[in-house]
C-alpha positions in Angstrom: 39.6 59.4 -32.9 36.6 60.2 -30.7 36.0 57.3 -28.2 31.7 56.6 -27.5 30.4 57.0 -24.7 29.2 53.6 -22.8 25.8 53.7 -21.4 26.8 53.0 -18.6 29.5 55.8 -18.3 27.0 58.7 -16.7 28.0 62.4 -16.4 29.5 62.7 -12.1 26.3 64.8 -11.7 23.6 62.2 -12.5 25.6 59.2 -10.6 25.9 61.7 -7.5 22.0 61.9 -7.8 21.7 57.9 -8.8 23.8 57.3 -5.0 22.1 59.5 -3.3 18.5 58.4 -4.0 20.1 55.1 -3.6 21.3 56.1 -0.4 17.4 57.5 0.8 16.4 54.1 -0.5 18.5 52.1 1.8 17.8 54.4 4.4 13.8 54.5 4.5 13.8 50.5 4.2 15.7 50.6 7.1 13.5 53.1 9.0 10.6 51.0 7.8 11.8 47.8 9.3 12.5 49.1 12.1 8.7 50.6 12.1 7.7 47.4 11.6 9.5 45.1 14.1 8.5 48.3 16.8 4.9 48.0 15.8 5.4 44.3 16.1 6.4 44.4 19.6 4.2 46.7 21.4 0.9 44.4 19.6 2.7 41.8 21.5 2.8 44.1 25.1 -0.7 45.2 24.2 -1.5 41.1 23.9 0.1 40.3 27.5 -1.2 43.1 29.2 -4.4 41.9 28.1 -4.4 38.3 28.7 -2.2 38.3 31.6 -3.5 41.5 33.5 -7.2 41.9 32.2 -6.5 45.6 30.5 -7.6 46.4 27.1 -5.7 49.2 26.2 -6.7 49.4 22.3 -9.0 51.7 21.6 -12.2 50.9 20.3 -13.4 51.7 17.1 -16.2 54.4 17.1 -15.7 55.2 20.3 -16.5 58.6 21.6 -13.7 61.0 22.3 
């Protein structure tokens, strides 16, 4: 007697795709946290440099180049 197929049972092919996009997934949230919390701290050098030493180093917008 033929046994069905679950829906979850998934041909090796499809779940090899499934982990690996899984895998990118975990991997750019990762490289976008770390963005983030980079991004984060040099707002936070730019805002001591500033207050504690006077320099503005953001550039202004519409400002000549």
């Amino acid at each position: 007697m033929a046994r069905k197929k679950s829906i979850d049972e998934k041909p090796s092919s499809e779940m090899t795709e499934l982990e690996r996009l899984r895998d990118e997934n975990l991997r750019l949230r990762k490289a976008l946290s770390y963005s983030e919390l980079r991004n984060e701290a040099l707002h936070e050098v730019l805002k001591i440099g500033r207050e504690r030493y006077g320099l503005d180093l953001l550039k202004k917008a519409g400002a000549k180049q």
